[in-house]
C-alpha positions as a printed NumPy array, in Angstrom:
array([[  75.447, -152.148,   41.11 ],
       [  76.728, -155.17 ,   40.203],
       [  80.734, -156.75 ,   41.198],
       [  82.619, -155.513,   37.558],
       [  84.733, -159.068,   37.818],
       [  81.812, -161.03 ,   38.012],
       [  80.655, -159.072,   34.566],
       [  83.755, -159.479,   32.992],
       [  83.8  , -163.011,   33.931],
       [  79.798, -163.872,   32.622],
       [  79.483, -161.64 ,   30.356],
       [  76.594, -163.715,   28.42 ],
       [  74.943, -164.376,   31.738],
       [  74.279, -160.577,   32.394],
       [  73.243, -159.589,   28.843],
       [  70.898, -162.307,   29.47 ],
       [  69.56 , -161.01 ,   32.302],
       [  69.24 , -157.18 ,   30.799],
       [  67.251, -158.626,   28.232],
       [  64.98 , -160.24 ,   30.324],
       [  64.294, -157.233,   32.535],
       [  63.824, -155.357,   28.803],
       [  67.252, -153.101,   29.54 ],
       [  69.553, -151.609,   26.626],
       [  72.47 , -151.667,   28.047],
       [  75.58 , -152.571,   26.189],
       [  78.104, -154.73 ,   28.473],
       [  80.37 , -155.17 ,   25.343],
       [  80.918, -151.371,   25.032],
       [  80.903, -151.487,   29.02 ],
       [  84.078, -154.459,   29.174],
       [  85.679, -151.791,   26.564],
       [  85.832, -148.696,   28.747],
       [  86.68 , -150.972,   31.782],
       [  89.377, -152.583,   30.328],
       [  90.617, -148.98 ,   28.617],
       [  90.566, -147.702,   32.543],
       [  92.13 , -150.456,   33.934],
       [  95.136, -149.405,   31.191],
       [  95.035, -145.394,   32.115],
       [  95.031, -146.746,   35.825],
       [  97.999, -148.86 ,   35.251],
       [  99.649, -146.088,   33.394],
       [  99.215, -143.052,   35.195],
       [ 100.363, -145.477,   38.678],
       [ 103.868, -146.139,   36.25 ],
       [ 104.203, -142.536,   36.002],
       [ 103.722, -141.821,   39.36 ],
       [ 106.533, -144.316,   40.17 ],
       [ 108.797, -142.95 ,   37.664],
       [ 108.378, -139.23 ,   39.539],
       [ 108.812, -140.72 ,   42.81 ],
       [ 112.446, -142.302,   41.359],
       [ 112.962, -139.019,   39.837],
       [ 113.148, -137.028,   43.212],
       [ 114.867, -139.609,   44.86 ],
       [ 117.429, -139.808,   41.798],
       [ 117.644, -135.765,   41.567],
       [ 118.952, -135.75 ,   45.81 ],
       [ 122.375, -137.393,   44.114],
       [ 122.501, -135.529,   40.783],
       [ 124.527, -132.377,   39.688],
       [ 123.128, -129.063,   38.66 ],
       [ 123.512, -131.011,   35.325],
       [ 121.961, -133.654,   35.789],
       [ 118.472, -132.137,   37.858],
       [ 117.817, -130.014,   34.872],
       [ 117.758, -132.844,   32.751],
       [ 115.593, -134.963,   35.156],
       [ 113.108, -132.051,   35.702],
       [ 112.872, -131.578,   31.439],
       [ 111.972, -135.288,   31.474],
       [ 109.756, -135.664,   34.255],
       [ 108.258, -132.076,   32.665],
       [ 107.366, -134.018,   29.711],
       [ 106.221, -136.949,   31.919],
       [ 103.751, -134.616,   33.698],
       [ 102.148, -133.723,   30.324],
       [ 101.581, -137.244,   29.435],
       [ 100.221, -137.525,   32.925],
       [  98.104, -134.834,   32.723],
       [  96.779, -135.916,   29.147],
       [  95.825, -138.946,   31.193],
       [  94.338, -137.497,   34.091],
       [  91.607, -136.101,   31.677],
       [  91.021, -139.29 ,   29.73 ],
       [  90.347, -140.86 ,   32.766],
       [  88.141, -138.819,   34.376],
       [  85.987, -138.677,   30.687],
       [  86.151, -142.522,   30.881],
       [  85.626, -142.848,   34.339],
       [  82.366, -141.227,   33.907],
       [  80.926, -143.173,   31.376],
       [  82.311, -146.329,   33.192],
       [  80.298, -145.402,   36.256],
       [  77.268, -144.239,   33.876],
       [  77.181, -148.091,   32.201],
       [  77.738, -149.773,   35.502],
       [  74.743, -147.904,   36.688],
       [  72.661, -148.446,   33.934],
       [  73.188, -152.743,   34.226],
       [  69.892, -153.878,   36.392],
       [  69.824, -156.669,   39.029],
       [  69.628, -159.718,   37.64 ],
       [  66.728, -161.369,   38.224],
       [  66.945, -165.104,   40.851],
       [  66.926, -168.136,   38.846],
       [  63.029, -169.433,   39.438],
       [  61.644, -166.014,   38.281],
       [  59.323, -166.143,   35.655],
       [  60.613, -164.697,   32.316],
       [  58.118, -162.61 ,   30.755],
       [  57.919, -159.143,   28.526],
       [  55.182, -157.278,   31.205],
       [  52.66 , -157.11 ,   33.714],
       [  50.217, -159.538,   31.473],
       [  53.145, -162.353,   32.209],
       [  53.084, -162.371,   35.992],
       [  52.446, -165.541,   37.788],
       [  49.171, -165.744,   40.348],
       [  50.709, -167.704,   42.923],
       [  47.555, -168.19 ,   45.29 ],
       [  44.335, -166.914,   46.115],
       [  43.201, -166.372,   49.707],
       [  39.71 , -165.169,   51.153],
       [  36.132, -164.953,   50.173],
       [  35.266, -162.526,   48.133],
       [  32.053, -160.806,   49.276],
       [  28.479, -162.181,   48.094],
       [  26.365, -158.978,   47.533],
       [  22.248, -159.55 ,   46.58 ],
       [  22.646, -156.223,   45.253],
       [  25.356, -154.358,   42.365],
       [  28.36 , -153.259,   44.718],
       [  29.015, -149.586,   43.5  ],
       [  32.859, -148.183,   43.331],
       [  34.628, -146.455,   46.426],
       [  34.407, -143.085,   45.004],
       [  30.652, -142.741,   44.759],
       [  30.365, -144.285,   48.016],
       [  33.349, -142.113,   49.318],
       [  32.127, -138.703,   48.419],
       [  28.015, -140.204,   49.453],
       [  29.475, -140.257,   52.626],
       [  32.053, -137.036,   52.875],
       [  35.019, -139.789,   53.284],
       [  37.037, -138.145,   50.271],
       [  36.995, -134.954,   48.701],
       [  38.829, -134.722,   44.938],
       [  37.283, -131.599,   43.544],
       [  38.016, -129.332,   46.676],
       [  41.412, -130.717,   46.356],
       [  41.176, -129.991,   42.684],
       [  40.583, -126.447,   43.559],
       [  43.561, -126.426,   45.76 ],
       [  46.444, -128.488,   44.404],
       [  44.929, -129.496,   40.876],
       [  44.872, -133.322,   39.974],
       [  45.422, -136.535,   41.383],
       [  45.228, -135.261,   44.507],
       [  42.078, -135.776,   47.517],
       [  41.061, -134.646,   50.638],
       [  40.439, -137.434,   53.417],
       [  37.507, -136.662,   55.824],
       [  35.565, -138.092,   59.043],
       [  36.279, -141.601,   59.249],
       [  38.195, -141.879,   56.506],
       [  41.273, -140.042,   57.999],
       [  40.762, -141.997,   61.521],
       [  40.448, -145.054,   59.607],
       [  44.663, -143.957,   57.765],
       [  45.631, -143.583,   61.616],
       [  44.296, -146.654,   62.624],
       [  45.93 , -148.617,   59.65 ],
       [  49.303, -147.602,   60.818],
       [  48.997, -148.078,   64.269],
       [  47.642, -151.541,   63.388],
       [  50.906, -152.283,   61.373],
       [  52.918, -150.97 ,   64.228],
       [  51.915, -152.781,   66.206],
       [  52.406, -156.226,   64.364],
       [  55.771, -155.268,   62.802],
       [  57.013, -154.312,   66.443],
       [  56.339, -157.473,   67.767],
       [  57.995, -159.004,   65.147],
       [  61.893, -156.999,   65.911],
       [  61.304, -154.063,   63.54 ],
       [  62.449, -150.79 ,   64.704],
       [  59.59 , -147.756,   63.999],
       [  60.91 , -144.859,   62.249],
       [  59.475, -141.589,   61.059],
       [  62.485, -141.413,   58.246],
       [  62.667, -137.993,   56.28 ],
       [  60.749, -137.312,   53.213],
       [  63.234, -135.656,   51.164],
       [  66.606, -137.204,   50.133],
       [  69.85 , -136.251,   48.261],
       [  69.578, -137.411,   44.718],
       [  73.199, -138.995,   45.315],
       [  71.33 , -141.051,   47.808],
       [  68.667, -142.163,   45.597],
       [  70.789, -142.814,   42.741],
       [  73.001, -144.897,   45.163],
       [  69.971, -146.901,   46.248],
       [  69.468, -147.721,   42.197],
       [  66.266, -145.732,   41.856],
       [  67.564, -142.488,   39.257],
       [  71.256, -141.724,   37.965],
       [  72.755, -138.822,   36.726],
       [  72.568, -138.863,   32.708],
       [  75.942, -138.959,   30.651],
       [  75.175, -136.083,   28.506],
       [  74.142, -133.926,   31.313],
       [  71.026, -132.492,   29.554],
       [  68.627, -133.17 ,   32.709],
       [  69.407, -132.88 ,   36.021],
       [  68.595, -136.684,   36.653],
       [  67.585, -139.687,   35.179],
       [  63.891, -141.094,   36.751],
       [  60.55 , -139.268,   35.549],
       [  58.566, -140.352,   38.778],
       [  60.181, -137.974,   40.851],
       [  59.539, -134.397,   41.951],
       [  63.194, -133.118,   41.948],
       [  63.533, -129.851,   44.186],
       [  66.464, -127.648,   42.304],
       [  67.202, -125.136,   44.436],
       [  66.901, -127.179,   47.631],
       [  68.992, -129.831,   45.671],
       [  66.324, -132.288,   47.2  ],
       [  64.266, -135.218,   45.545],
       [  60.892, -136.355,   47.127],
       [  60.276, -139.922,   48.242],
       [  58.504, -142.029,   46.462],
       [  58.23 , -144.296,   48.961],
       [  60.056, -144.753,   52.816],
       [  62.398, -147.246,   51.754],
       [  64.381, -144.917,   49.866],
       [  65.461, -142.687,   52.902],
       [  65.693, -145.887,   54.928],
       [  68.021, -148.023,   52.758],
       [  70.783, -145.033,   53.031],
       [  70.246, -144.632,   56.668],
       [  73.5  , -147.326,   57.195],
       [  75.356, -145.919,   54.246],
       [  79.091, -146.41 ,   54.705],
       [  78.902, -148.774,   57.221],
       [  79.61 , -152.206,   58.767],
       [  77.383, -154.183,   60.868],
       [  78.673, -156.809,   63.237],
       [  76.995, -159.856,   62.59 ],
       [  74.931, -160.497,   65.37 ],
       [  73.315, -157.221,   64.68 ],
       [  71.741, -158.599,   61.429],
       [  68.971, -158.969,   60.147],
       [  68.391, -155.131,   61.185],
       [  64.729, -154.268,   60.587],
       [  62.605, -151.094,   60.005],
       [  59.335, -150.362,   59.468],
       [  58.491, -146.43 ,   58.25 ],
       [  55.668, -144.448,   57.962],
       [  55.722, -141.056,   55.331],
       [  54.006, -139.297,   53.05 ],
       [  55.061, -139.968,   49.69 ],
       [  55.251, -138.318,   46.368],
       [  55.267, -139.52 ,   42.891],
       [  54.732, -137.341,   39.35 ],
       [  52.341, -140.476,   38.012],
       [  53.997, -139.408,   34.449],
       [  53.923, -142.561,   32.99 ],
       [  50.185, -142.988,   34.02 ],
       [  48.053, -140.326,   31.655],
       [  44.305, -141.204,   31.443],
       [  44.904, -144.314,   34.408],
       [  42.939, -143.733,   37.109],
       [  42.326, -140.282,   37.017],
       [  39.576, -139.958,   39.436],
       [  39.807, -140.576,   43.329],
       [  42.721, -141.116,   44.927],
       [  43.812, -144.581,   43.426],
       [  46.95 , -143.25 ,   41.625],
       [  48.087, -140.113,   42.724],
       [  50.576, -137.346,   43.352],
       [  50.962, -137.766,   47.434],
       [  49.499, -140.718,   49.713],
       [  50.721, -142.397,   52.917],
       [  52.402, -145.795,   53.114],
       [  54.282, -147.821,   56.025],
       [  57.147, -149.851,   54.386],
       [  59.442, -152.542,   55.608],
       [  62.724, -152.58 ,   55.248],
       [  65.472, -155.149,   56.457],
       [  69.211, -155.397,   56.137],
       [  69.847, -159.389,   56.291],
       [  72.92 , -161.883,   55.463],
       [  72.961, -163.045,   51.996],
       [  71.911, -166.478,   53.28 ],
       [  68.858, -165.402,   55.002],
       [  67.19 , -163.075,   52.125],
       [  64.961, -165.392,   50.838],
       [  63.812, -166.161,   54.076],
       [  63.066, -162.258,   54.784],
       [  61.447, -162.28 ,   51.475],
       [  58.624, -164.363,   52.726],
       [  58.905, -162.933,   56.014],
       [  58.053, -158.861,   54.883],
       [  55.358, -161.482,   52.338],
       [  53.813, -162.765,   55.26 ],
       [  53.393, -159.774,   56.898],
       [  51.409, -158.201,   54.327],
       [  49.03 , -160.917,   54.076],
       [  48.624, -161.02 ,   57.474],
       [  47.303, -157.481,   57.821],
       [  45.219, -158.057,   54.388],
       [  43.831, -161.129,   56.613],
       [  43.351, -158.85 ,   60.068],
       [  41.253, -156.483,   57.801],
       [  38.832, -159.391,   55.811],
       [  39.911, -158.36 ,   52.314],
       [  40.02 , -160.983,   49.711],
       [  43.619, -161.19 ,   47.845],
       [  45.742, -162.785,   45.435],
       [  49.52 , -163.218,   45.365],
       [  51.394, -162.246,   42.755],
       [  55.153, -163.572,   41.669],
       [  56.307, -160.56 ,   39.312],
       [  57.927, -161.628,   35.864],
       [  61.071, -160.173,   34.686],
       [  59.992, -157.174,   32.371],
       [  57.8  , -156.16 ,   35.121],
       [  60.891, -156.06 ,   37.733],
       [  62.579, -152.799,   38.651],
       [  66.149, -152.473,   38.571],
       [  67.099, -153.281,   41.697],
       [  64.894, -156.23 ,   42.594],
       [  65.659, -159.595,   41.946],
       [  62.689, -160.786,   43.065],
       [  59.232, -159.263,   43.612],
       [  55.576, -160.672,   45.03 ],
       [  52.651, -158.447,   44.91 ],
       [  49.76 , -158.545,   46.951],
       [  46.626, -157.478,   45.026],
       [  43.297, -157.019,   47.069],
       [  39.498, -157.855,   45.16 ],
       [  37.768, -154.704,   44.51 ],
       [  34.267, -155.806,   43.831],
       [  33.248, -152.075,   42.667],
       [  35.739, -152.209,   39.978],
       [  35.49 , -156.169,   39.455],
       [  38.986, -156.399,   39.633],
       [  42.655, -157.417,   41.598],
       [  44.125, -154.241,   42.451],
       [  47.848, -154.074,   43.398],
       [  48.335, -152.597,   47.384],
       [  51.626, -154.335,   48.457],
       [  55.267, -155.089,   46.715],
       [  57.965, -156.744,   48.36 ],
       [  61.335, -157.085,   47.095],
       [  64.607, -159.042,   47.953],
       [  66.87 , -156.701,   46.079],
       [  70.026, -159.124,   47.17 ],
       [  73.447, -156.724,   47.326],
       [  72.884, -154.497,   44.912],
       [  71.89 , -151.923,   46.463],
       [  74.404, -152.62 ,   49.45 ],
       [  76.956, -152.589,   46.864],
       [  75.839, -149.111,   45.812],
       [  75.562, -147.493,   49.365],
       [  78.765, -149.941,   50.706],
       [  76.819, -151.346,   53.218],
       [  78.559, -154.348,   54.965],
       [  78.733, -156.563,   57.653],
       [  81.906, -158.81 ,   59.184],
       [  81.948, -161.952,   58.403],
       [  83.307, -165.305,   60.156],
       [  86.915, -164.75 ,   58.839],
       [  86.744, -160.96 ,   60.519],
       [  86.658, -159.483,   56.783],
       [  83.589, -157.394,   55.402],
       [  80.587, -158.401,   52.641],
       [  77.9  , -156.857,   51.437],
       [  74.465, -157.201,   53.328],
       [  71.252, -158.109,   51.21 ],
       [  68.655, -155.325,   51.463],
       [  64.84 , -156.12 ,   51.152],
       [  61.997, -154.029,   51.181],
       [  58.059, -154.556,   51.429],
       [  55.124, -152.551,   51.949],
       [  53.139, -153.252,   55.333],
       [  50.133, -151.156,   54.391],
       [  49.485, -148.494,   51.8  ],
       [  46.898, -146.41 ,   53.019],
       [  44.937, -144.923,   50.278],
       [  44.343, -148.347,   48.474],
       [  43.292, -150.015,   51.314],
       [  41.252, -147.671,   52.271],
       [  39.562, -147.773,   48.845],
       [  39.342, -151.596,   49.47 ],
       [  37.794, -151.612,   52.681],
       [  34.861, -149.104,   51.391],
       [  34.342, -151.479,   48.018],
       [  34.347, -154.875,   50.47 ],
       [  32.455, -153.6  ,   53.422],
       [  29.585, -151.372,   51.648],
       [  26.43 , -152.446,   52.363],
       [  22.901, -152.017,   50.394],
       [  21.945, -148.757,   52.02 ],
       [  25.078, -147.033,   51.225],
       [  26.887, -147.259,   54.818],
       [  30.161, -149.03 ,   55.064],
       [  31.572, -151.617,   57.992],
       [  34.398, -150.872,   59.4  ],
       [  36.813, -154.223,   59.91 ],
       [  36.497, -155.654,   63.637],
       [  40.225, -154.946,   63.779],
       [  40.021, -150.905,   63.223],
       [  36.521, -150.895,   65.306],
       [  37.844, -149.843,   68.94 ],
       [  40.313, -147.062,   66.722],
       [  37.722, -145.582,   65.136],
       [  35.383, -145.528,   68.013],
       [  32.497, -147.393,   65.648],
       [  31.371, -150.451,   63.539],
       [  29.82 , -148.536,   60.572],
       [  29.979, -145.41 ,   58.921],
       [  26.262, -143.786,   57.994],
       [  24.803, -141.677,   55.665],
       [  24.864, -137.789,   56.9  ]])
């Protein structure tokens, strides 16, 4: 969320923005039911004054006199009332607009419609030299009972697989490996949960609750659990980020880091007929985020620290990548700022996104009041960043595409080796 007098001050400068990120949202409209509140506000506050006067003027009245002060403050309650209502109406659809503006994107992001306009900042690695045609990970995956879809077909129905043999040792290896690192480096482990309140992930900027009440909530990636009154994660930043809801951090606490490791869950609905087989883009995989609560000065620092990280796992493992600075029509809400880490998948001939990181700057501290004291003993909002360490699945899927080998058997990365308890993985 962003600070209402900075919107009512740059009005221009955030329809701007909205546009840029491809967001209908209309500030005008928005500046009209604020400044209407501000007037019920101011109202309903006179009235409240007037009642107070009322019982202090009805203590020195006459049994005359109260019965005319109680008719008139009567009447006064009515109008009160009436207001009451139109507030809480307006209220609701000023909280609905505010809700509905997007972060605006930093000032050096590139402006573009989509995906097709991000920016390749850099290259890094070799990408592997076969003498032979490299095949795709889920031939050589189910050749070598490392993933089973169809069983897990049978069971839970699409987008979903079953990981097997050295595949699964390889997912517990991954996160230990990323542990490890992000430890060293003053983040805090956490196994956060996997459910969350939706008020909690519409405070982190993720869904919000629709004006007209028709749905439940506003976000068609989530698997929303009625009676439980429970969403699913989509990813461990969202249960992280509220962890500190409410709160103020002393200064010298900051930047306050955590790296988490869950399950997480996403309905895919936008994504009919993408990558439909194997275990690319589906329903439930395992990730280990980062997530850091920093001063506003030293965001775009973190940024390129939670960057760094990633590429130095994608460099621990030997996979080739690309780096990725994310245009503004490809930007969620909250960020301001995005890099994605794609890896080479020579099966599929292709970059493949594995990592985001975002500096989403205060507005999602604004949202969940997160603060910190400053110099002058008085409270600001914290910046909030997030950025994926490792996602398991798609790594996985690039280590058995990069490390396949003419007869069929994959390497394992000298890195996972001593985890796994072996350099290679065979044919049965």
């Amino acid at each position: 969320m962003l600070d209402i007098k900075f919107i009512r001050e740059n009005p221009e400068t955030i329809k701007k923005a909205a546009k840029n990120k491809g967001v209908e949202v209309d500030i005008d409209r928005l500046l009209e039911v604020d400044r209407r509140r501000r007037e019920i506000i101011k109202l309903i506050d006179g009235f409240r004054f007037q009642k107070n006067e009322a019982n202090r003027e009805i203590k020195k009245s006459t049994e005359k006199g109260k019965k005319e002060i109680i008719e008139k403050m009567r009447k006064t309650g009515v109008k009160e009332n009436n207001l009451n209502r139109e507030l809480k109406d307006i209220d609701n659809e000023f909280q609905y607009l505010m809700k509905s503006i997007p972060n605006p994107a930093l000032e050096n992001v590139p402006v573009g419609k989509d995906d097709s306009q991000n920016v390749v900042l850099r290259k890094v690695g070799e990408k592997p030299n076969f003498d032979f045609k490299p095949k795709d990970y889920l031939s050589l995956a189910e050749d070598l009972d490392l993933v089973d879809v169809k069983r897990a077909a049978k069971v839970s129905g699409s987008r979903f697989g079953y990981l097997k043999r050295e595949a699964a040792l390889m997912e517990f290896a991954l996160v230990q490996l990323a542990l490890n690192l992000a430890v060293k480096k003053n983040f805090i482990p956490v196994v956060p949960p996997a459910m969350i309140k939706p008020e909690m992930m519409e405070r982190m900027g993720y869904i919000k609750k629709p004006l007209n009440k028709k749905r439940e909530w506003e976000g068609d990636e989530v698997y929303f659990l009625k009676d439980d009154n429970l969403l699913l994660v989509g990813t461990s930043e969202q249960s992280i980020g509220p962890m500190h809801a409410d709160e103020v951090f002393e200064k010298k606490e900051l930047p306050k880091r955590y790296i988490g490791f869950s399950s997480c869950f996403r309905r895919e609905a936008g994504s009919y007929g993408k990558d439909t087989k194997g275990i690319l883009r589906v329903h439930q995989f395992d990730k280990i985020e980062m997530f850091s609560f920093v001063l506003p000065e030293k965001s775009e620092e973190e940024h390129n620290l939670l960057l760094g990280i990633g590429e130095e796992l994608m460099q621990l493992l030997g996979i080739s990548y690309q780096v990725v600075d994310i245009c503004t029509g490809d930007l969620g809400d909250p960020a301001a700022r995005k890099y994605d880490i794609e890896a080479w998948m020579p099966g599929q001939k292709e970059y493949r996104e594995t990592h985001s990181t975002s500096n989403c700057t205060d507005f999602q501290s604004r949202r969940l009041n997160v603060r910190y004291k400053n110099n002058e003993n008085q409270s600001d909002f914290v910046h909030t960043l997030n950025g994926t360490a490792l996602p398991i699945g798609r790594i996985l899927i690039a280590i058995i595409e990069n490390y396949q080998k003419k007869d069929g058997s994959i390497g394992i990365p000298d890195i996972l080796a001593g985890y796994v308890g072996k350099k290679e993985i065979k044919g049965r």
